[in-house]
N, C-alpha and C positions, 0 to 999 in steps of 0.2 A: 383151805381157810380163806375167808373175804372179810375185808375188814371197810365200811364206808363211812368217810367224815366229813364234816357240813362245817365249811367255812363262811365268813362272813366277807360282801365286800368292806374295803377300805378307802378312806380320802385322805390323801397325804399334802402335805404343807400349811393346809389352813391359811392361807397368807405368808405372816414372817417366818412361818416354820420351816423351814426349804429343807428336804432331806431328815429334818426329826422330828414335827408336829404326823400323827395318824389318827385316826378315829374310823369304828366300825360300825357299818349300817348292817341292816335289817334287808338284806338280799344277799341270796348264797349259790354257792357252788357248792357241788358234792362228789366228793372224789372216791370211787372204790377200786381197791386191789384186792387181786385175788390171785391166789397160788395155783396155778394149771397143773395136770399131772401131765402132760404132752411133751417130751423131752424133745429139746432141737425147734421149738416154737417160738422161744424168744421172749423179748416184749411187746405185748400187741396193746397200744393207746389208741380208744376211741374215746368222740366228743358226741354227747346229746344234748341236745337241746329240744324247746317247744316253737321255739322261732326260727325258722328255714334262713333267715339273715346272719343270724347269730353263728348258725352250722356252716356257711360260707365262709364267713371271717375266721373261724376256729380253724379250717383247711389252711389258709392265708395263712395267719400267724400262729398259729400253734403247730410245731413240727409234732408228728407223730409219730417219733422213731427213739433210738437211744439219745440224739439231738434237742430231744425234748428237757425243757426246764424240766418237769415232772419227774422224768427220767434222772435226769441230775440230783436233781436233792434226794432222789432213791438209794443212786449210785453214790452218793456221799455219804450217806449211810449206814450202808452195808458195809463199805468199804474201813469207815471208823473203827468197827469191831473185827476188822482181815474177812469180809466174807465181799462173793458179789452175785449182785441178783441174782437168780433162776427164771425160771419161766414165769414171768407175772402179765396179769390179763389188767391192765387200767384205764379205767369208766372214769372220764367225765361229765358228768350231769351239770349242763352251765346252763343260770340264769343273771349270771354278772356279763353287762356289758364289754365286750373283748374295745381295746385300743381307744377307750374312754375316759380314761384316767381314775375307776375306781378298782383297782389293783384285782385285776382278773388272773395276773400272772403270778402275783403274791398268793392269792388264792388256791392254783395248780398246785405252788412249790409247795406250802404249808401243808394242803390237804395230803396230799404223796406223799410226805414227810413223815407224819402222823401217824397215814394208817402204814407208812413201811412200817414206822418204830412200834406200833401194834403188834405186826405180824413177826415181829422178831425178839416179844416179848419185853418190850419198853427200857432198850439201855441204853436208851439217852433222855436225860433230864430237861429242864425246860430251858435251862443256860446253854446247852446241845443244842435243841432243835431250833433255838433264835441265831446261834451263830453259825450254823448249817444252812437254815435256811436266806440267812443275810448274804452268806459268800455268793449262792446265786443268786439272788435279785440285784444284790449289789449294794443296797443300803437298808437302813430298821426302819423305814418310817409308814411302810404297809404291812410288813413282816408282821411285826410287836402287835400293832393291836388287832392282825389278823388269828394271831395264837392267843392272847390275853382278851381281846375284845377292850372295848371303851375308848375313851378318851386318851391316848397316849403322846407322853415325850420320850426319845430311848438317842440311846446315842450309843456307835460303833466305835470303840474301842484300838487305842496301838496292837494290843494282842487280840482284836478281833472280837472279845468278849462284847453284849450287850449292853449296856447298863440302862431301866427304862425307871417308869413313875407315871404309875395312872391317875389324871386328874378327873375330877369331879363336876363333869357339867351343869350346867343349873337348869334345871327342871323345868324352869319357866320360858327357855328360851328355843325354839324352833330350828332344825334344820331342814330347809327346802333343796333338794340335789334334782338338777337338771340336767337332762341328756341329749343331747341335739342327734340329731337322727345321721352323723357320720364319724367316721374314725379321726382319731389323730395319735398317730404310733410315739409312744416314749423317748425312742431315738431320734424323731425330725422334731418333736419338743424339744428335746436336750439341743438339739444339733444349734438351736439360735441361741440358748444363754453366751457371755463371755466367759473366758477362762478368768479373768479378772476384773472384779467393780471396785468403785473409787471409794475409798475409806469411808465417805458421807454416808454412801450407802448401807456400806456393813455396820455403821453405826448406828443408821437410824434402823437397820430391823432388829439389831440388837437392844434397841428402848423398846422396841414393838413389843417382841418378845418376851422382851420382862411385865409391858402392862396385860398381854396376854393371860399368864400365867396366874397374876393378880388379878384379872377383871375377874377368871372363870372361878378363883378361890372368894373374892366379894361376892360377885353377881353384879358387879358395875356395869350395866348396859353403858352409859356412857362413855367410861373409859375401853369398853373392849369395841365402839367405833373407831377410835384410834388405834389400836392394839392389832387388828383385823388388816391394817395397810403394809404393803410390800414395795421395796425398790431390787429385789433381789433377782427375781423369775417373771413375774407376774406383766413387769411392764414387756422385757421383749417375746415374749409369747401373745399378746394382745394381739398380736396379727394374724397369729392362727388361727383365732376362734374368732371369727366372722359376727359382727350383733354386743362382743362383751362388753370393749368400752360403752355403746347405748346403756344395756341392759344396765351396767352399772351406774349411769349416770341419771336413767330413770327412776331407778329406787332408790338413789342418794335423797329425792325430795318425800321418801315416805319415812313418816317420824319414827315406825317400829323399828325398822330394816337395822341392823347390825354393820351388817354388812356383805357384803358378795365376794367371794375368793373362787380361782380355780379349784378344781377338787384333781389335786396330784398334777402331773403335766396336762390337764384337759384332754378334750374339751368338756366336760358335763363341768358343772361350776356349782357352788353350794351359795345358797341363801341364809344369813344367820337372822333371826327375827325373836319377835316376840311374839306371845301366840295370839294374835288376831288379828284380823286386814292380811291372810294367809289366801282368800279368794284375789285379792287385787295384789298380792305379790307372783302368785298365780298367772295371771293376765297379763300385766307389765312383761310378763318374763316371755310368755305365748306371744302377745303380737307382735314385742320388736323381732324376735325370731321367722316371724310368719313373712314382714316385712322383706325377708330376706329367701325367703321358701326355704326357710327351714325348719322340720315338725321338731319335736321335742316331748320326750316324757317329764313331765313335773309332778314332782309327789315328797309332801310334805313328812321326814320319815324320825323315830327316834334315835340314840345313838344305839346300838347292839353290846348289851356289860358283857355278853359270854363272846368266849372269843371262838375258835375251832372244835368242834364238839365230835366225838366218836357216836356214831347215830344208829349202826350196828355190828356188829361184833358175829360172825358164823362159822363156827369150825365145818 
């Protein structure tokens, strides 16, 4: 039996959202398992891609053994209902950027996840497979709307459970996601935040947060210029991503722009706008990068409502 599922990428934080704002774009991964009859085989994890770069970084950071994230949320599992793998053959098909910040690792664990709870005839629910898959990544905020799709807030639990709430983006307003042509791995992002910020701080992204929430249920462009700012991540990671503070300080003087937030730990960083003057936020974004030699994919994309989708099914 082979069971294969097309996840979506994810941007996580949006700004003040650190660890619970998610939203899923319109670029996937596809993850297949399939049951080998070859006893004493194992688990054998391959990566494909159409980009020979991409198939390098996947060797790099993606372990290809039982070490494997993929392999984990398998083995957590099986393991839920007393059983543990057999021999399973698992296919990545990646076209999400690996150590980009739009959750390529949420991606793996949800996709594995899904089709194991497939091929084991689906005993685990949807409050299952977000608190499965949360234990290994580590937090909801690529998980959730990599399983639900859209716009999400979700928050992890004393007992681990999930609790989310999909909001409703406004139709009229644009997201641009940029990717700059190098890595920046999750853990040397993390590795700069403090263990502690100064009250000011947690309280102004806590206003953040709230106009946030409010601007995307109005449609207040104006209020979600303010809503959009972070004192939490955003500032001591500026140093990793070579061009941000420019690029943001360029598009602060164009009247549509929203605003520009990292997308998760970067480096690729999202554009929030309105829909026109999308060639000149285009451009802005291109030559401060170029300035620096660095190329960049830019592509204006919408947010993805479906979240992880079963794509074939083959006994």
């Amino acid at each position: 039996m082979k069971i294969s599922v097309k996840v979506p990428a994810t941007a996580a934080n949006i700004g003040p959202g650190f660890d619970c704002l998610g939203l899923a774009l319109p670029i996937y991964n596809t993850i297949t398992i399939e049951e080998t009859v070859l006893p004493g085989t194992g688990v054998q994890i391959n990566v494909i891609s159409e980009d020979a770069a991409v198939d390098e970084l996947s060797i790099e950071h993606l372990a290809l053994d039982e070490n494997s994230l993929v392999y984990k949320a398998v083995e957590l599992l099986y393991n839920s209902i007393g059983q543990s793998p057999s021999e399973l053959k698992i296919t990545i098909h990646s076209n999400i950027p690996i150590a980009s910040g739009l959750g390529s690792s949420a991606s793996v664990i949800v996709g594995g996840l899904l089709a194991a709870n497939e091929l084991l005839g689906k005993p685990a629910d949807e409050a299952a497979l977000l608190s499965i898959a949360t234990e290994v990544e580590g937090h909801p905020d690529n998980i959730t709307p990599a399983i639900v799709g859209g716009l999400v807030i979700s928050s992890q639990e004393d007992d681990c459970t999930i609790v989310y709430r999909k909001l409703n983006w406004p139709e009229e307003w644009s997201i641009t996601v940029c990717i700059p042509d190098y890595e920046l791995s999750t853990d040397i992002s993390r590795s700069v935040l403090p263990k502690e910020v100064p009250m000011k701080d947690a309280v102004f992204n806590a206003k953040r947060m709230a106009m946030f929430v409010d601007a995307i249920n109005t449609k207040d462009a104006e209020l979600m210029k303010l809503a959009l700012q972070d004192r939490l991540h955003q500032p001591y990671r500026m140093k990793l991503v070579p061009g941000l503070e420019k690029i943001m300080e360029n598009l602060r003087h164009e009247e549509n722009v929203l605003g520009c937030v990292l997308s998760g730990a970067g480096p690729s960083i999202l554009i929030i706008s309105q829909k026109n003057n999308l060639d000149k936020i285009h451009s802005i974004v291109k030559d401060t990068w170029a300035d620096l030699n660095v190329k960049a994919v830019i592509k204006t994309l919408q947010i993805e409502q479906n979240g992880a989708q079963v794509v074939n099914n083959e006994d």
